[in-house]
C-alpha positions as CSV (number, residue, x, y, z in Angstrom):
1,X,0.0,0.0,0.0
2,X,1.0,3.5,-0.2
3,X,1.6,5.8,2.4
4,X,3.6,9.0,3.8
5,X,6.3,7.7,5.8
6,X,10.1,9.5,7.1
7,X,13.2,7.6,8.0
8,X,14.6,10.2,10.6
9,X,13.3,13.2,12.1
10,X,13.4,16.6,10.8
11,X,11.2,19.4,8.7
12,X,8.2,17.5,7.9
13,X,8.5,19.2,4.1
14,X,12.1,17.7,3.8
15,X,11.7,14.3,5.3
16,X,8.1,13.3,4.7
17,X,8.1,10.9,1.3
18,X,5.9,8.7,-0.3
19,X,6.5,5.1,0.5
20,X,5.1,1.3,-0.2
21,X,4.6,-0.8,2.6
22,X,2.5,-4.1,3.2
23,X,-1.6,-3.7,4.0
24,X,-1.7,-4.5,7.6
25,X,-3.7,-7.3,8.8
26,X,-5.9,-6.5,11.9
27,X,-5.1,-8.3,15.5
28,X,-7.9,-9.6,17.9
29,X,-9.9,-6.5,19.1
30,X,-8.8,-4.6,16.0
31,X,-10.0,-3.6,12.5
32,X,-8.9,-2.5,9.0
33,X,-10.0,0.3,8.0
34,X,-9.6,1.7,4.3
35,X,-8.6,5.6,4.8
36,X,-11.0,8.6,2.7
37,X,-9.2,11.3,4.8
38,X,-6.9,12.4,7.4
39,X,-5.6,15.4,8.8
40,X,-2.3,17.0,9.5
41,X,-2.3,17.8,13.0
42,X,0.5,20.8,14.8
43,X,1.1,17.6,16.9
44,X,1.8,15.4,14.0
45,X,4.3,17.9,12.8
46,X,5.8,18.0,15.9
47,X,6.0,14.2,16.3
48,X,7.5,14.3,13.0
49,X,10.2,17.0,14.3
50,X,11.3,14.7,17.0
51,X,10.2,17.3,19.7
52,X,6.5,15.9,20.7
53,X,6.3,14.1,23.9
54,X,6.5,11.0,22.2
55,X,8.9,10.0,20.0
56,X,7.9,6.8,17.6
57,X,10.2,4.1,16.2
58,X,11.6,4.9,12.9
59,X,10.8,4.2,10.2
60,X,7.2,5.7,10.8
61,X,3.8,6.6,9.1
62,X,2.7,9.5,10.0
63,X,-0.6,10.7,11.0
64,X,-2.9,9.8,14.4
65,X,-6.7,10.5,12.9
66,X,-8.6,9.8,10.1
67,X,-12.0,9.0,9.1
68,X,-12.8,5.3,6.8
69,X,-14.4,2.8,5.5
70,X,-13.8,-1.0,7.5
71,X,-12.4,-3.1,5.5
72,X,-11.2,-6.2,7.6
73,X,-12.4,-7.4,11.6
74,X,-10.0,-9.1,13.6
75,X,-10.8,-11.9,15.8
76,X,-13.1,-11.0,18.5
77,X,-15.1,-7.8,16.4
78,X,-18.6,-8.0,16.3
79,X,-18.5,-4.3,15.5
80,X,-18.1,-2.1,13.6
81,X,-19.1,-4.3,10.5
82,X,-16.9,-4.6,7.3
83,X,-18.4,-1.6,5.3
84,X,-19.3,0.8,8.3
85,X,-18.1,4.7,8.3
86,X,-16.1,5.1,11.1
87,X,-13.8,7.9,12.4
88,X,-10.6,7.3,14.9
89,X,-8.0,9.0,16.8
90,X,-5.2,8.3,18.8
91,X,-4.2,6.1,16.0
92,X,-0.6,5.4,14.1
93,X,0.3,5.1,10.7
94,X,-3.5,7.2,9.5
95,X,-1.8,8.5,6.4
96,X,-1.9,5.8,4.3
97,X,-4.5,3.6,1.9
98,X,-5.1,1.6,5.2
99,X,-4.6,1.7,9.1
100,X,-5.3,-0.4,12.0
101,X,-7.6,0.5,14.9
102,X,-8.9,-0.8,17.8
103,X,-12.7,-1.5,17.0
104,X,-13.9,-0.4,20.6
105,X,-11.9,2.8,20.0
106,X,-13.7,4.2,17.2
107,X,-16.6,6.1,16.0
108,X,-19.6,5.3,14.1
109,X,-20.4,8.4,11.7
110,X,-23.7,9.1,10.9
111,X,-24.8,10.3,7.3
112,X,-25.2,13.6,8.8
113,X,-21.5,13.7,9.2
114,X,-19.5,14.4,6.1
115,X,-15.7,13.3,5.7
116,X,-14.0,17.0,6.4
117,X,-16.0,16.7,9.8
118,X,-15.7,13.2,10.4
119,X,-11.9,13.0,9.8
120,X,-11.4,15.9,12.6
121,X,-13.8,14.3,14.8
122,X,-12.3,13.0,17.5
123,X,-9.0,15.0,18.7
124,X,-9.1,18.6,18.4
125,X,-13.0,18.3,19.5
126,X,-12.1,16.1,22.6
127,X,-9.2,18.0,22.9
128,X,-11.1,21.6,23.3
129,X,-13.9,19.5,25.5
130,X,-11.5,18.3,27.8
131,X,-9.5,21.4,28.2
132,X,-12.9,23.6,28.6
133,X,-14.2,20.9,31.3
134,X,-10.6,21.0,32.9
135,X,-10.8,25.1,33.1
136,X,-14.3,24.5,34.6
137,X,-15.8,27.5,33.1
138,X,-19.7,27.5,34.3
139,X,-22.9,29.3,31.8
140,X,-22.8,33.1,31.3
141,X,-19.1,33.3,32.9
142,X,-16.4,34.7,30.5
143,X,-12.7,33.2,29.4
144,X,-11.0,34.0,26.4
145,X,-8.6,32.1,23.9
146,X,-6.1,33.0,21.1
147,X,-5.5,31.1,18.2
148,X,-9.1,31.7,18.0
149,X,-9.0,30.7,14.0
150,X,-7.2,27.2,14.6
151,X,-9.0,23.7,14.8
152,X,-9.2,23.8,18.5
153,X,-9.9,27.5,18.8
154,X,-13.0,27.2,16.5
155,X,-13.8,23.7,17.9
156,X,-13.8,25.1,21.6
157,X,-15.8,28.5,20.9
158,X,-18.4,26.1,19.4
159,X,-18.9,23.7,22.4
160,X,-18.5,26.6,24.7
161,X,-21.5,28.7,22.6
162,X,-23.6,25.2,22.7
163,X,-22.9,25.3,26.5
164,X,-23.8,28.7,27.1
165,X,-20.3,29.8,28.5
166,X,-19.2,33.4,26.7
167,X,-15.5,33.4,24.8
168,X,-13.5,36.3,23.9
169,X,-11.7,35.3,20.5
170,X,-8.3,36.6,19.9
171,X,-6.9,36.2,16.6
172,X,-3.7,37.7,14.5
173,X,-5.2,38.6,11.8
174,X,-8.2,41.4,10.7
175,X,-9.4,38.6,8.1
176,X,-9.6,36.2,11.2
177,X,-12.6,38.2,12.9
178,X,-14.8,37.9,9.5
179,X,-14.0,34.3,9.3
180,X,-14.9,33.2,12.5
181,X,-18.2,35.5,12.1
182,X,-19.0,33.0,8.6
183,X,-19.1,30.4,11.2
184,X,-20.9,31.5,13.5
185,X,-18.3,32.4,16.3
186,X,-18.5,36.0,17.7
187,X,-16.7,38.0,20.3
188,X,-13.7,37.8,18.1
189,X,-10.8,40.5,18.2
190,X,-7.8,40.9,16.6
191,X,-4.8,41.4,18.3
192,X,-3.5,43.4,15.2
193,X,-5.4,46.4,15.8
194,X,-4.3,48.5,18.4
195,X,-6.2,48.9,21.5
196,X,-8.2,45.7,21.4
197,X,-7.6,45.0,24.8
198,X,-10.2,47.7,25.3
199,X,-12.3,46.3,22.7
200,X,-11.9,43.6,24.8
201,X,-13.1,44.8,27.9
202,X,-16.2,46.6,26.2
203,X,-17.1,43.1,25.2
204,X,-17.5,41.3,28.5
205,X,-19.0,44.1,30.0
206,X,-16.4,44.8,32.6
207,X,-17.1,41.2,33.6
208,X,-14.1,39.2,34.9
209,X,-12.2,37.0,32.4
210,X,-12.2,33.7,34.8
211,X,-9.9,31.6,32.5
212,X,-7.4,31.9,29.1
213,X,-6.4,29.0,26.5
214,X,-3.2,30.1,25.3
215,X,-2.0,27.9,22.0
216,X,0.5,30.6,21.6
217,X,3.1,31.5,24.2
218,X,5.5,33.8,24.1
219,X,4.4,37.8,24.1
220,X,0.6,36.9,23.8
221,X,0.9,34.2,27.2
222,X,1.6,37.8,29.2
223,X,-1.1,39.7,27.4
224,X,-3.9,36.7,28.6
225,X,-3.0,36.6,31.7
226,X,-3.0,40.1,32.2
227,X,-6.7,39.8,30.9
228,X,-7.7,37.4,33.8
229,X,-9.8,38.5,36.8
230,X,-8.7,37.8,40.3
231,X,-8.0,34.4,40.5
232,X,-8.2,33.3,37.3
233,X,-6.5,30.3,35.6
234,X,-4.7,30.2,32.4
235,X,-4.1,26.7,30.7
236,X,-1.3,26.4,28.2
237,X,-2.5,24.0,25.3
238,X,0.5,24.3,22.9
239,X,3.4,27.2,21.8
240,X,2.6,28.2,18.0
241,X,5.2,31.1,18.5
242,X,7.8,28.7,19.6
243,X,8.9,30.7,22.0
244,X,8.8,30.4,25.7
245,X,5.8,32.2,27.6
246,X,6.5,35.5,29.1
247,X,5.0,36.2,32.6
248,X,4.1,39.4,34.8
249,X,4.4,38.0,37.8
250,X,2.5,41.2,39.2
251,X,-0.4,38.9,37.4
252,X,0.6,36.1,39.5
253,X,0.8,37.7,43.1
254,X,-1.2,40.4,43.2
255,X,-4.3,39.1,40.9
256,X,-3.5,35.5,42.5
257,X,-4.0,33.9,39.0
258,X,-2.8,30.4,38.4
259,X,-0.6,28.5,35.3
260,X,-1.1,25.0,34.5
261,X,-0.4,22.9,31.4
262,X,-2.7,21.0,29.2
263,X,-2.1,17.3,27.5
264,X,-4.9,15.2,25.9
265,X,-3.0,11.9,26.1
266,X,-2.5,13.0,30.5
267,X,-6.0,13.5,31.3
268,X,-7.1,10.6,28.4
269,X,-5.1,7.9,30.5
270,X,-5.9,9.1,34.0
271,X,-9.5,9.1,35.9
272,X,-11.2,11.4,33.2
273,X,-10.8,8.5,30.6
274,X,-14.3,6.8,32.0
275,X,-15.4,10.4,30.6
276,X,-14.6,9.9,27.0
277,X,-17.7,8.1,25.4
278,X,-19.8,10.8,27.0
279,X,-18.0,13.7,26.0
280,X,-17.5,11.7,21.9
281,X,-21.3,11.5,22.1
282,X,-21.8,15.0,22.7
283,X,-19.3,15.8,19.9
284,X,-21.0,13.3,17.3
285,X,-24.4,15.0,18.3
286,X,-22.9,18.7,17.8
287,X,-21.4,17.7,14.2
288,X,-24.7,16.1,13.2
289,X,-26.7,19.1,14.2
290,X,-24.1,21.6,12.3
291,X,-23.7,23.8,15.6
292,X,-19.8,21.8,14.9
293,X,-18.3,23.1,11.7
294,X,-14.6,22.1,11.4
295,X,-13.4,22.3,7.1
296,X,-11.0,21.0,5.3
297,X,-9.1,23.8,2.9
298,X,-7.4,21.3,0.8
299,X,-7.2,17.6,0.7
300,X,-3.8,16.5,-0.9
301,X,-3.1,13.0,-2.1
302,X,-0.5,10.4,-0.8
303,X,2.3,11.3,-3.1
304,X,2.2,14.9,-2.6
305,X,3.4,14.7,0.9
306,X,6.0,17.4,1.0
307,X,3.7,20.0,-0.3
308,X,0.9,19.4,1.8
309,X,3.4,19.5,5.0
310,X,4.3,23.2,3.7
311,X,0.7,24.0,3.5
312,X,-0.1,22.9,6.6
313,X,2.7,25.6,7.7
314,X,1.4,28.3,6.3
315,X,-0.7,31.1,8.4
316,X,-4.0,32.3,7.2
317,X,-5.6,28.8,6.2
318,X,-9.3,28.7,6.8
319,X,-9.0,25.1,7.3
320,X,-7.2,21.9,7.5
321,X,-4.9,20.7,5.4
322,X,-5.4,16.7,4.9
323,X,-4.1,13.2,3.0
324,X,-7.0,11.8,0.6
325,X,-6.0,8.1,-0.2
């Protein structure tokens, strides 16, 4: 089969190639699943850096979601059946004709569900769930996020909206405000324009900020927390900027504001795991109902693998970048 596979880690546009490796046959417990679509994940890219928290053995497939048709059961499967739509995460090896899953690990997809949705299903979504539950932000209280146009950044301010919780969105760019308004997403501001911490502020109605998702770091870590209200919590999810955060630590004392770190894969393998099929439920029923839009800007094939990574670089996109088989 074919597949996008790297020898050694490094740039994902210089070490990404096309490759041919044997169709995998599916263990007890697990399934074959014939890939439509799968994404390119920051976290893939960093995986394929060699600076992720995980490093796999090499030579490696890349990709960890995608959304399929079954192909093959293992021993054991008495669903999904050969033939069923299903979406997973958490996977290895996604970007290629097929991958193996564990069939109690993915996700039917209703019709409703199309494959730009389904193949983004499960990890940003959970992701932004998880982190939104972990910042326990309650209805009608405020927190605010940057990144705001990313996968999780549209993916939270849509679960939050669904919720009732109110999110200030802080994105880079002027175009970033207009496209999270074709979405649906309001309370957008970019940080471009000057003074927009005011516009801020004129937004919440002078109520307090009780929590920040920073994807980000650097420079724009210090300007959410200076945002916060007393005793407010900031969450780290990732560091687009690559930089490390910057910190007032007048924010810290005197505001007694908090710092803590976010990981999926932490919280997925600790007590909150028993949480999971709830929290995918809610997700599948947000997608099917449309008040869950996540796109796909361009799907590239297998063999185009260097040129999809350096799309997947590029700032501005107004979706994700993903393999087609």
């Amino acid at each position: 089969m074919r597949c996008v596979a790297y020898n050694a880690f490094g740039v994902p546009h210089e070490v990404l190639h096309l490759a041919e490796r044997p169709v995998p046959e599916p263990g007890r417990g697990e399934i074959r699943v014939r890939m439509t679509l799968s994404p390119i994940h920051n976290h893939d890219l960093w995986t394929i850096r060699g600076e992720y928290g995980v490093k796999p053995p090499l030579p490696a497939i890349g990709g960890t979601e995608a959304a399929g048709i079954v192909d093959k059961v293992g021993e054991g499967v008495t669903a999904p059946a050969v033939g069923q739509r299903v979406a997973a995460g958490s996977i290895v090896g996604a970007w290629a004709e097929y991958f193996l899953a564990r069939a109690a690990a993915v996700v039917p997809v209703p019709d409703a569900i199309n494959d730009d949705v389904a193949c983004q299903l499960m990890a940003m979504p959970l992701s932004a769930m998880m982190a939104l539950e972990e910042l326990g932000v309650r209805p009608d209280q405020w927190m605010i996020q940057n990144a705001a146009t990313g996968a999780v950044g549209k993916t939270l301010a849509m679960i939050a909206k669904a919720r009732g919780v109110h999110v200030v969105n802080v994105v880079r760019r002027s175009a970033g405000v207009a496209e999270l308004a074709a979405l649906g997403i309001g309370n957008a501001v970019s940080s471009a324009e000057a003074g927009w911490q005011k516009r801020v502020e004129a937004m919440t109605g002078g109520a307090p900020i009780v929590a920040a998702l920073d994807s980000v770091g650097g420079e724009e870590s210090r300007q959410l927390l200076h945002l916060l209200g007393e005793g407010g919590q900031l969450m780290t999810f990732g560091a687009m900027a690559n930089q490390p955060m910057i910190v007032d630590p007048g924010d810290l004392i005197f505001k007694q504001t908090t710092i803590k770190g976010f990981w999926a894969a932490k919280l997925g393998s600790g007590p909150r795991r028993a949480e999971i099929p709830r929290a995918i439920g809610e997700i599948v029923r947000l997608a099917a109902t449309g008040e869950l839009k996540l796109t796909v800007e361009k799907a590239y094939p297998l063999e185009e693998a260097a040129e999809a990574a350096r799309a997947s670089m590029q700032p501005g996109r107004t979706g994700k970048i993903a393999f087609r088989a």
